[in-house]
C-alpha positions in Angstrom: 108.0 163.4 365.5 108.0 167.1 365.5 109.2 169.2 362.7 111.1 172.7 364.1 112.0 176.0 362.0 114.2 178.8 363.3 114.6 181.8 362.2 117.8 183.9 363.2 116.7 187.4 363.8 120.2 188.3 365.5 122.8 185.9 365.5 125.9 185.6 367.2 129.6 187.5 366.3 130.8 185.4 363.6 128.1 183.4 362.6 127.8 182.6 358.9 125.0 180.8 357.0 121.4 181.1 356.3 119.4 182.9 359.2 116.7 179.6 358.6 117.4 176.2 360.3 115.2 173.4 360.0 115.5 169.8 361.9 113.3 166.9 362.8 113.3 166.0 366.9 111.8 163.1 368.4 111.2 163.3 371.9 110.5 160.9 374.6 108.7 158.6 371.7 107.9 155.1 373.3 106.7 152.8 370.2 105.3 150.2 373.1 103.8 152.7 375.0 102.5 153.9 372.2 100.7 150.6 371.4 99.1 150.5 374.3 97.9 153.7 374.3 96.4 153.2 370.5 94.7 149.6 372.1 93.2 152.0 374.8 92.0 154.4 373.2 90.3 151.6 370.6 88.3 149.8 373.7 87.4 153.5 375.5 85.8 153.9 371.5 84.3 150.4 372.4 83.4 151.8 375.5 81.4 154.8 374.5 79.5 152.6 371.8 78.3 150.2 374.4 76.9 152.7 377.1 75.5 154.9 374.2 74.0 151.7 373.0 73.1 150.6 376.9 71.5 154.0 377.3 69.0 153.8 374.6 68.1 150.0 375.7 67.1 151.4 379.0 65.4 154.2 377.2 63.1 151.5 375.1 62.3 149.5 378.3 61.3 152.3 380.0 59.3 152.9 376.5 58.0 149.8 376.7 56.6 149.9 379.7 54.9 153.1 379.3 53.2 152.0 376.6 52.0 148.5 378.2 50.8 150.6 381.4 49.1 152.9 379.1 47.2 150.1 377.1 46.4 148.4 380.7 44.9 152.2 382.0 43.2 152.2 378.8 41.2 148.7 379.5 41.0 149.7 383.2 39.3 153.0 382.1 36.9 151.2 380.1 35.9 148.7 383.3 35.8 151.2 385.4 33.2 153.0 383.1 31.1 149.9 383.6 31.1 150.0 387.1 30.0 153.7 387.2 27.0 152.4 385.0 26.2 149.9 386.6 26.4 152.2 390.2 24.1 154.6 388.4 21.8 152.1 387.8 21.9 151.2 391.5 21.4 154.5 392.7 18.4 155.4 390.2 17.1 152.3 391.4 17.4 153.5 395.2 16.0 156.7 394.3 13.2 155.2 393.0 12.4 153.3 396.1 12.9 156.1 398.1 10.8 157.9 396.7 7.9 155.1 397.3 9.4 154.7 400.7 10.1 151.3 400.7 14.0 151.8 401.0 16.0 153.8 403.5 17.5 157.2 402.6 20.5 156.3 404.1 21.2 153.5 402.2 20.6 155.9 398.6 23.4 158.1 400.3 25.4 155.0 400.8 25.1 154.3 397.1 25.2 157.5 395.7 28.6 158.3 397.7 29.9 154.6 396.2 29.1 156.3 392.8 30.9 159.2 393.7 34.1 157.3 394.7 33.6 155.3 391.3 33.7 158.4 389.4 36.4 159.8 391.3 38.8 156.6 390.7 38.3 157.1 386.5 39.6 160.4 386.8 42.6 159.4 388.9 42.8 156.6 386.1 42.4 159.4 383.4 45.1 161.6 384.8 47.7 158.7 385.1 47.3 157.6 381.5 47.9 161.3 380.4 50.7 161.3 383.0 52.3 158.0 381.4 51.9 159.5 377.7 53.3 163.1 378.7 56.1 160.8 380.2 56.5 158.6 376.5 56.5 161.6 374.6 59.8 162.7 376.9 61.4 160.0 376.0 61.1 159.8 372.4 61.5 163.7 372.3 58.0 165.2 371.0 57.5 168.3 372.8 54.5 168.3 375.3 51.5 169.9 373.1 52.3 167.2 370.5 49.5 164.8 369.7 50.7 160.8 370.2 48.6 158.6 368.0 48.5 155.2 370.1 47.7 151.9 368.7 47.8 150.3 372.1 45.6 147.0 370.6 47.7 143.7 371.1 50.6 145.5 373.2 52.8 143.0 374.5 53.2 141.3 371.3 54.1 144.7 369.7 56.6 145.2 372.5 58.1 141.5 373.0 57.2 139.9 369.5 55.8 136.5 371.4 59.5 136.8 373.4 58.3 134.5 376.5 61.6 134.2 378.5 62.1 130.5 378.2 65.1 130.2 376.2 66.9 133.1 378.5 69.6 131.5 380.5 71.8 133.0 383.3 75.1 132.4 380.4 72.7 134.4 378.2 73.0 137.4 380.5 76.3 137.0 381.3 77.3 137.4 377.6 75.1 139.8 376.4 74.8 142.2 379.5 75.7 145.5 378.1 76.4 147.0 381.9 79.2 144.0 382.0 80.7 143.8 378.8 81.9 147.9 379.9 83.0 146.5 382.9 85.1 143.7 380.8 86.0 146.5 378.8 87.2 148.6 381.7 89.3 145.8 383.2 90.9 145.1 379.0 91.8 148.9 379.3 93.6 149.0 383.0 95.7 145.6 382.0 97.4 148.1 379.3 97.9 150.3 382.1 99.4 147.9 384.1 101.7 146.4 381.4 102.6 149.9 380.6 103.5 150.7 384.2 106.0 147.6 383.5 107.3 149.1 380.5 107.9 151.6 381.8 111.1 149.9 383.9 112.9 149.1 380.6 115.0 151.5 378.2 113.3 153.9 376.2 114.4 154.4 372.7 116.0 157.8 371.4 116.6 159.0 367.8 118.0 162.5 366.7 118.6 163.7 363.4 119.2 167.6 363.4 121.4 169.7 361.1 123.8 172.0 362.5 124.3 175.6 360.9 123.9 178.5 363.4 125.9 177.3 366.4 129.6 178.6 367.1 130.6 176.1 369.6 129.9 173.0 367.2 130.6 172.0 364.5 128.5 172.1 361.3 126.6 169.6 359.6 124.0 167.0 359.9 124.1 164.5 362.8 121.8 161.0 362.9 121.8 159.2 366.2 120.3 156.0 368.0 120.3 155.2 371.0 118.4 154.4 374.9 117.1 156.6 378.0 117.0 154.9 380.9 115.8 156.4 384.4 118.6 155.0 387.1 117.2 156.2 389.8 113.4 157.4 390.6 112.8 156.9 394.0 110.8 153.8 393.1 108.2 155.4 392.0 107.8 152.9 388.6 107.9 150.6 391.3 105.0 151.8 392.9 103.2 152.8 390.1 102.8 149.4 389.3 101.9 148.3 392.5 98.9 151.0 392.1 98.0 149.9 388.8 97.7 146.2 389.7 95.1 147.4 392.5 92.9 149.3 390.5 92.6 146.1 388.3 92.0 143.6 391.2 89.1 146.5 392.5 88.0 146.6 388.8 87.8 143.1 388.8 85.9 142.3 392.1 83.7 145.3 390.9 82.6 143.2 387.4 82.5 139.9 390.0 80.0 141.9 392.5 78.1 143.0 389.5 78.0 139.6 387.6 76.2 138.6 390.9 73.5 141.2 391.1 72.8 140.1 387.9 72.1 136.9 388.8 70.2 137.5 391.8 68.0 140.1 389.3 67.8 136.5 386.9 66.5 134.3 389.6 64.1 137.0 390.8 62.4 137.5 387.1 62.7 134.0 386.8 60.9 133.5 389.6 58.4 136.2 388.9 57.3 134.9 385.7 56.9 131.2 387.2 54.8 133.1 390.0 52.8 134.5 387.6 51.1 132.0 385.7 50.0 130.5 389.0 48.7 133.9 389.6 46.9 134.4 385.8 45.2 131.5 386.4 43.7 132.7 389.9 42.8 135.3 388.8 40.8 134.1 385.6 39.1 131.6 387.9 38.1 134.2 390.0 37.0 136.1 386.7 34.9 133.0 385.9 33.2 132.4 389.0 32.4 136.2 389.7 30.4 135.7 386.0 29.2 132.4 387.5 27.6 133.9 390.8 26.1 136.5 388.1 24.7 134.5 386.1 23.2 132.7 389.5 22.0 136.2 390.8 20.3 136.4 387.5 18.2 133.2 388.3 17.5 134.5 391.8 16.4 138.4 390.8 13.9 137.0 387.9 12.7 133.9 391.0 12.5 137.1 393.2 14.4 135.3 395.8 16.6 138.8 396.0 16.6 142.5 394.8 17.5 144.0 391.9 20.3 145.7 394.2 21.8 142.3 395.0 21.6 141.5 391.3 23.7 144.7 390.7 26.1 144.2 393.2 26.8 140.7 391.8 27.5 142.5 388.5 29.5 145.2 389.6 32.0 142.0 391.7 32.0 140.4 388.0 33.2 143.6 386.5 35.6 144.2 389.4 37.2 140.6 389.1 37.8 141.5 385.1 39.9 144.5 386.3 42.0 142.6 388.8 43.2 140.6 385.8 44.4 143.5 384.0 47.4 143.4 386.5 48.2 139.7 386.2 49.7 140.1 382.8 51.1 143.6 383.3 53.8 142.2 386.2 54.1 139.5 383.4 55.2 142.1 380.4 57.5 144.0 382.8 59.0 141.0 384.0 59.8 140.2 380.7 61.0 143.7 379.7 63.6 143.6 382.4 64.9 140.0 381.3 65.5 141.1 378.0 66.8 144.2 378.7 69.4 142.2 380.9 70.2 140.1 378.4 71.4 142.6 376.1 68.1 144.4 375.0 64.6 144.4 373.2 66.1 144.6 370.2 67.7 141.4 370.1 64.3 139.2 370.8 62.0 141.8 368.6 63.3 142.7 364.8 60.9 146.0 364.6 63.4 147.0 367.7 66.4 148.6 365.5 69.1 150.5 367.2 
């Protein structure tokens, strides 16, 4: 409802009356269409909510990761220090014979260039965890020179809160999904658009109230009417307007379908992931143990002097290397879990200290 003033600066031969008019018009008003539109515009509100809210759940996986990757560089770093003293102590050793020639040169430069290669692994290890932290920072908006104090001890607890996946079923997803319930949303907003593309074939109301002062060729006074518009002919257009509408929701609807099915295909993979790796921790931590075993064996054989202290080391070094292939094992674990609960809704649904 509009409220119009008019002011008569020159008015015709004849006319009498105040130069002001003032009248209340109502044009094309629709009070069904203009339901619908106030439903829309509620959901598109819904709308923004969720993907603000989907955004930041992607933002504290992502998070959550970096952090995880960080504390495994962080373990890998200190194993791979090990190795480099343990290679020193192989090469000092080597020198040592050398130098009494009893052992080949070659086989110190094969040594010393494994040391080398040691050495140069930490620092690739050392750049990515400054990499992953410059990258953490982004995210939670420090600026680059800012110092990140990182309590990394007993990370996946921090990050999942003893969330192991178990209880997660496919329904789960399906009702929490964040990406779907926008695409539900979506479909709830182009069904008003399609029932208003049907209201649009019925009469429209029309209500005037105007009062009548400045106007020669009518007379004057105050006039309050009711009544319909109604289109008669259009060139079907209404017609096909509906026909257009009704398409965009089938396409949003096969779109939410085609998604609901990625999702599920993501579900089974994770699922299968983290059945995969158990099988795979426990490899690995056998491995662990009998790398320690065949130490502990080369032990017995260096003090028997059935082999060299260079065979001794080298068993050493495999034990230490078997320790930092089960740094991986529970990495694909964490991530694996990170991307169920993030499909499920978020992080912050399985761990309280997540609050968003």
């Amino acid at each position: 409802m509009e409220l119009r003033t008019l002011v008569y600066i020159s008015r015709a031969t004849g006319n009498v009356g105040s130069p002001l008019n003032v009248y209340a018009w109502v044009a094309g008003f629709n009070p069904l269409v203009a339901l619908l539109k106030i439903k829309s515009n509620e959901i598109l509100v819904d709308i923004a909510k969720t993907s603000h809210f989907l955004k930041i759940s992607e933002d504290v996986a992502a998070m959550g990761k970096l952090f995880y990757g960080i504390h495994a560089l962080e373990k890998s770093i200190k194993v791979r220090k090990e190795i480099i003293a343990l290679s020193q102590d192989k090469v000092n050793y080597g020198t040592s014979r050398n130098e009494q020639g009893t052992l080949d040169p070659l086989q110190v430069r094969i040594w010393n260039n494994n040391l080398r290669g040691a050495q140069i692994k930490l620092k690739s290890l050392e750049n990515e965890r400054e990499q992953k932290i410059a990258e953490l920072k982004m995210l939670m908006g420090y600026p680059h020179d800012f110092h990140l104090p990182l309590d990394t001890r007993d990370a996946a607890n921090q990050i999942l809160n003893g969330f192991n996946g178990q209880p997660i079923t496919f329904a789960d997803i399906q009702g929490g999904n964040l990406s779907l319930k926008i695409a539900a949303k979506r479909e709830q907003v182009q069904s008003n658009l399609v029932t208003g593309s049907y209201v649009a074939l019925i009469p429209r109301p029309s209500l005037v109230m105007e009062q009548i002062d400045n106007q020669v060729d009518r007379t004057s006074g105050f006039n309050f009417a009711l009544g319909v518009e109604y289109t008669v002919w259009d060139g079907f257009k209404r017609v096909r307007e509906i026909k257009r509408q009704k398409m965009i929701a089938e396409q949003l609807k096969l779109d939410r379908n085609d998604m609901s099915s990625k999702l599920y295909g993501q579900f089974k993979r994770l699922r299968g992931g983290l059945e995969l790796s158990g099988e795979r921790e426990t490899f690995v931590r056998e491995q662990a143990k009998l790398a320690e075993l065949s130490e502990e064996r080369a032990l017995t054989d260096y003090k028997s002097g059935a082999i060299p202290y260079d065979l001794y080391v080298d068993r050493r070094i495999e034990k230490v290397e078997a320790h930092l292939d089960s740094i991986s094992g529970p990495q694909e674990r964490v991530f694996d879990l990170i991307d169920l609960a993030t499909l499920a809704g978020g992080l912050n649904k399985y761990n309280a200290r997540i609050a968003y």
